[in-house]
NUDOTOR-955746 format. One record per residue: residue in one letter; residue number from 0; x, z, y of N, C-alpha, C, CB in turn; chain. Coordinates in pm, 1 decimal. Atoms other than C-alpha are relative to their C-alpha. Glycine has a CB too. Layout:
   residuo   num        nxx        nzz        nyy       caxx       cazz       cayy        cxx        czz        cyy       cbxx       cbzz       cbyy   cadena
         A   NUM          X          Z          Y          X          Z          Y          X          Z          Y          X          Z          Y        A
...
This chain:
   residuo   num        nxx        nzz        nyy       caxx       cazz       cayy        cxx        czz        cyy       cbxx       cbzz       cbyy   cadena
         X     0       55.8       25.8     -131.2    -1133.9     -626.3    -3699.2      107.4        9.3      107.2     -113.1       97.4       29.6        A
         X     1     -153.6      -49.2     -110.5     -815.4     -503.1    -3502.7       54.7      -94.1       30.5      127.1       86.6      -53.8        A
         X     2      -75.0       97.8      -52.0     -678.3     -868.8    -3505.5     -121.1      -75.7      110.2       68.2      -99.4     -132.1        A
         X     3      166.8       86.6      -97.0    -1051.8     -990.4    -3311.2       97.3       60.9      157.7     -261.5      126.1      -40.4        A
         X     4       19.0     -117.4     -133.4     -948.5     -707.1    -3059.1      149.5      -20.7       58.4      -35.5      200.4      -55.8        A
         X     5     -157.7       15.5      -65.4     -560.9     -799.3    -3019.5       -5.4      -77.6      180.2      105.8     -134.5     -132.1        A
         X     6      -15.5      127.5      -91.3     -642.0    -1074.0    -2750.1     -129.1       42.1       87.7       -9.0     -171.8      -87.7        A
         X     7       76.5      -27.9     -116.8     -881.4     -981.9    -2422.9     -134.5     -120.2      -80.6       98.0      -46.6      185.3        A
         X     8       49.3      111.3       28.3     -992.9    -1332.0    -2480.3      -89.7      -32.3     -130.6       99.7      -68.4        5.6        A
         X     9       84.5       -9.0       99.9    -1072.3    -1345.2    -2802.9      -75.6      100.3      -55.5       48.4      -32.4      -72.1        A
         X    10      116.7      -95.0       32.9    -1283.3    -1028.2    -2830.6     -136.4      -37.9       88.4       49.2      160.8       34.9        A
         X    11       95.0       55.0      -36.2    -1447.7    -1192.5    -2575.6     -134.9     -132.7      -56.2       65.0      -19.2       81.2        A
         X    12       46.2      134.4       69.9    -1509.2    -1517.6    -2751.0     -136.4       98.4     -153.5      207.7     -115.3      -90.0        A
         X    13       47.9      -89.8      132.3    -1634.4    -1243.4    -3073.5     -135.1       21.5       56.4       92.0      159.4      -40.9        A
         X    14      151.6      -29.4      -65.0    -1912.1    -1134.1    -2876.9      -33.4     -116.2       18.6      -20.9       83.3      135.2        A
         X    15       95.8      116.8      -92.6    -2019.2    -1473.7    -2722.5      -54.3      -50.3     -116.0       81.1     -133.3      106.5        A
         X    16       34.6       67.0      217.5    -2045.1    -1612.9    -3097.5      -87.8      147.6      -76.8      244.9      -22.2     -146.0        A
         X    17       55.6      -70.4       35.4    -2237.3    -1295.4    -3201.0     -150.8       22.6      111.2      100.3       94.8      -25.7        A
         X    18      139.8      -23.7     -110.9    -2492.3    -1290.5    -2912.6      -50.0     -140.5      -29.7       34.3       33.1      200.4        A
         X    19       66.8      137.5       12.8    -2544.6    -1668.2    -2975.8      -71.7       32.6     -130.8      108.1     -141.3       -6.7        A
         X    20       64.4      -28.0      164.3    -2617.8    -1575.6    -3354.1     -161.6       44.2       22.9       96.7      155.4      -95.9        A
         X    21      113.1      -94.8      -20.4    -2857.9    -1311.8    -3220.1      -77.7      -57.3       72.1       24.4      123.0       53.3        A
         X    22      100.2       48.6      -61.5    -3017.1    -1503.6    -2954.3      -51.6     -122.3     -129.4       51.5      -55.5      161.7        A
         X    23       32.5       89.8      124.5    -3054.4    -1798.3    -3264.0     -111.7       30.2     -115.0      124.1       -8.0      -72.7        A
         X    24      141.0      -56.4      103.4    -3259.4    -1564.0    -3484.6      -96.1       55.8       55.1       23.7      105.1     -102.8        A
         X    25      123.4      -64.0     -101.9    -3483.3    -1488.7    -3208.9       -7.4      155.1       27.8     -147.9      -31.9      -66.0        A
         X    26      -50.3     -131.5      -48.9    -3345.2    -1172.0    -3080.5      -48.7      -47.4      143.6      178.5       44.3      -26.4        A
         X    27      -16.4       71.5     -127.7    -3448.8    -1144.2    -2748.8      113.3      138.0      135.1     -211.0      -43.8       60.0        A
         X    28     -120.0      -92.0      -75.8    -3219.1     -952.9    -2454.4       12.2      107.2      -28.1       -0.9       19.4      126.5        A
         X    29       65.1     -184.9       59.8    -3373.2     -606.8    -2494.2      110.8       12.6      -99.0     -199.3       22.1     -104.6        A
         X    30      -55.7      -13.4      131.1    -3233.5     -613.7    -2886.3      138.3      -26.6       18.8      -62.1      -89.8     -104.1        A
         X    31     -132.3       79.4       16.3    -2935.3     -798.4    -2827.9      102.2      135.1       83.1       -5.7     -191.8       97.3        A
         X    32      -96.7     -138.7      -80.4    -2788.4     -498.8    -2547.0      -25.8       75.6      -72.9      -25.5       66.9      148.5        A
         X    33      -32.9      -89.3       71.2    -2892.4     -273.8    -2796.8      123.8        5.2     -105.3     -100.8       16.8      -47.0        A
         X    34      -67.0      -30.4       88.6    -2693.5     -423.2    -3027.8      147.7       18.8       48.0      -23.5      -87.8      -95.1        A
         X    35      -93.6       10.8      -23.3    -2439.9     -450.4    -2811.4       59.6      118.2       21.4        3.4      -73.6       70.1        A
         X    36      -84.6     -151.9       -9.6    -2410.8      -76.2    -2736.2      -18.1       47.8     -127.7      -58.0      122.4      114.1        A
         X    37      -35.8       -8.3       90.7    -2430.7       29.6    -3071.4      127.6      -36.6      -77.8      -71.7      -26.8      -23.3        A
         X    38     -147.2      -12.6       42.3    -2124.3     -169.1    -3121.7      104.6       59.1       91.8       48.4     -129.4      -30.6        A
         X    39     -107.4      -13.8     -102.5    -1966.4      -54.7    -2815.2       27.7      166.2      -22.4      -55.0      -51.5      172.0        A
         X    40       34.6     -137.0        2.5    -2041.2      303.6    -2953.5       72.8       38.0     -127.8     -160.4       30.4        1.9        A
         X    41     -127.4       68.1      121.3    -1850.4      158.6    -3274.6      135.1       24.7       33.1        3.6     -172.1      -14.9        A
         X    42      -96.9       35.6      -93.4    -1574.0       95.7    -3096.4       53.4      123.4       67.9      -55.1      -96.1       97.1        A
         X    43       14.1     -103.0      -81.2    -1560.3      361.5    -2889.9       62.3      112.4      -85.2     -146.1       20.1       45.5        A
         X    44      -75.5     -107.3       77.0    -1524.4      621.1    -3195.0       82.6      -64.2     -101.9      -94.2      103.4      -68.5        A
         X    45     -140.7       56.4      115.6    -1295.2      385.0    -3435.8       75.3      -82.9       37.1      -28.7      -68.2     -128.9        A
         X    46     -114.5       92.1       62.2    -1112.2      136.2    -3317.0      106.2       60.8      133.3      -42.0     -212.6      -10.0        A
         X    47      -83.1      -83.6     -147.2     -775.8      279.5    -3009.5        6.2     -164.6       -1.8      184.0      142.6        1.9        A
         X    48      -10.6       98.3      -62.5     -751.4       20.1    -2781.8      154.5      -55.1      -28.6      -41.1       32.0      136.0        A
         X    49      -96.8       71.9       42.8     -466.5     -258.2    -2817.9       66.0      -34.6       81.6      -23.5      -84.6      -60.2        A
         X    50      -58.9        2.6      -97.7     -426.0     -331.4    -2493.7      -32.3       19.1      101.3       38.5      -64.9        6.8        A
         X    51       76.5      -61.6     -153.4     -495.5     -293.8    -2089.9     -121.2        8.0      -21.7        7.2      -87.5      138.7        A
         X    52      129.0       24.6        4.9     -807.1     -439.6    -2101.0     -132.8      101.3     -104.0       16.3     -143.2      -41.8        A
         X    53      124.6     -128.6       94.2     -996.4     -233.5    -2402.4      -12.9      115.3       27.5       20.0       37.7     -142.5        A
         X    54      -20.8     -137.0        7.7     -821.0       51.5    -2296.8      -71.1       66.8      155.0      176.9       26.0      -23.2        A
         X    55       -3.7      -30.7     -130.4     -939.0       35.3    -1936.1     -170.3       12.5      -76.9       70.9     -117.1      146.4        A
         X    56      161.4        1.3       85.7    -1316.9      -61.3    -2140.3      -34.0      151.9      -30.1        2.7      -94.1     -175.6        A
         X    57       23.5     -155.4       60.7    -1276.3      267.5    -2328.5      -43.8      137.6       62.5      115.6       37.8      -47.4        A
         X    58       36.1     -162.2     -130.5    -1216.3      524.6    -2014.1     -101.5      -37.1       51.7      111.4       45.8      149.8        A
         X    59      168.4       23.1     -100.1    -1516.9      354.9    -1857.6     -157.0       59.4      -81.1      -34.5     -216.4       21.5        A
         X    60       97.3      -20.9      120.2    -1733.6      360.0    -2184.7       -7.6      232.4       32.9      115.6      -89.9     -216.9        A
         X    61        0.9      -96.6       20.9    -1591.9      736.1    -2192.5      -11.6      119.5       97.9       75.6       -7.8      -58.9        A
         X    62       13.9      -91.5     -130.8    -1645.5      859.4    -1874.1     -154.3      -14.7       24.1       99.5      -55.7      144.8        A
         X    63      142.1        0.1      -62.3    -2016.6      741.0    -1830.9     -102.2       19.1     -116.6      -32.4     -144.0       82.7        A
         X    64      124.5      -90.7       93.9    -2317.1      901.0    -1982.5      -97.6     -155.9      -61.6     -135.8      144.5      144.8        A
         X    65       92.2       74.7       60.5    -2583.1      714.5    -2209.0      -46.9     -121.8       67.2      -99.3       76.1      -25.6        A
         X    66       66.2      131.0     -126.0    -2756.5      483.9    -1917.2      109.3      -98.0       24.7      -43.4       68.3      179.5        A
         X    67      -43.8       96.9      -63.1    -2458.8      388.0    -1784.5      104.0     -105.2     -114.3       71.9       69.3      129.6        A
         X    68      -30.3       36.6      150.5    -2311.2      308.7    -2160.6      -64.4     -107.4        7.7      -43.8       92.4     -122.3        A
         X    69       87.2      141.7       -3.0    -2603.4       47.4    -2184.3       24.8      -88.5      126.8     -166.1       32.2       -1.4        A
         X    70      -73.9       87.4     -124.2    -2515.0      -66.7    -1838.5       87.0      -73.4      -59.4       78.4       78.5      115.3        A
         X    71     -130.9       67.3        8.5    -2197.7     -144.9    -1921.9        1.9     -101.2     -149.5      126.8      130.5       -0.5        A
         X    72       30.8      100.9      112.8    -2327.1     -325.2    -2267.3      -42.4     -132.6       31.7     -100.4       48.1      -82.5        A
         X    73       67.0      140.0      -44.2    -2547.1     -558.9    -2129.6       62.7      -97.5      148.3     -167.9       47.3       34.3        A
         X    74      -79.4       96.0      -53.9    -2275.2     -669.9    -1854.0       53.8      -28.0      -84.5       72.1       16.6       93.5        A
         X    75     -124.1       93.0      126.3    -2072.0     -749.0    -2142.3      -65.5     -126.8      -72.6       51.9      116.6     -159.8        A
         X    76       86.9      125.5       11.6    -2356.3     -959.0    -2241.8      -11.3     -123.2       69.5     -102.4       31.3       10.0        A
         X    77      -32.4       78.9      -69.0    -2348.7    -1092.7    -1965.0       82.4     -103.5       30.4        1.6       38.5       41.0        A
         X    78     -119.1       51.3      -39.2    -2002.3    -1186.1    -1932.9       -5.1     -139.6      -62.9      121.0       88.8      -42.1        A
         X    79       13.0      112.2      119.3    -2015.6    -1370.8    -2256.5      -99.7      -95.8        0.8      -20.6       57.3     -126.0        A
         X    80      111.2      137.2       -1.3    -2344.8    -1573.2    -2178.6       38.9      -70.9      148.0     -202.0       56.7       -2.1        A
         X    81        3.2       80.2     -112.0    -2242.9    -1695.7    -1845.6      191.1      -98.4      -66.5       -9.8      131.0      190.6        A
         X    82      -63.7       82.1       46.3    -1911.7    -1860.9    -2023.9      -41.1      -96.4      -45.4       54.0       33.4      -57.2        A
């Protein structure tokens, strides 16, 4: 997974192609930010960031409590569906 995560860009692209999947099998938003913090919670305890960008992700992820965790999931959702 560590080469997905090398490139800002293409971790971005990883998600947008995984939320499409999920919206495809009839996931609807709700599910989909779950799944997204679940991976971000992934992430979070295994993979060290690679570069600015994840690493700036990480202190944010690691500074804010549960709520704002999902916050910050479902903008990422975001990000990736408005591309």
């Amino acid at each position: 997974m560590s080469t997905v995560l090398t490139v800002f860009d293409k971790w971005k692209e990883f998600l947008a192609q995984r939320v499409d999947q999920a919206e495809k099998v009839g996931l609807d938003d709700e599910k989909i930010s779950k799944l997204a913090y679940q991976i971000g919670e992934f992430l979070a305890d295994k993979v060290d960031p690679e570069n600015g960008e994840e690493r700036v992700l990480k202190e944010l992820w690691d500074a804010g409590d549960e709520s704002e965790r999902k916050v910050m999931a479902r903008l990422m959702v975001k990000l990736v569906n408005k591309e």
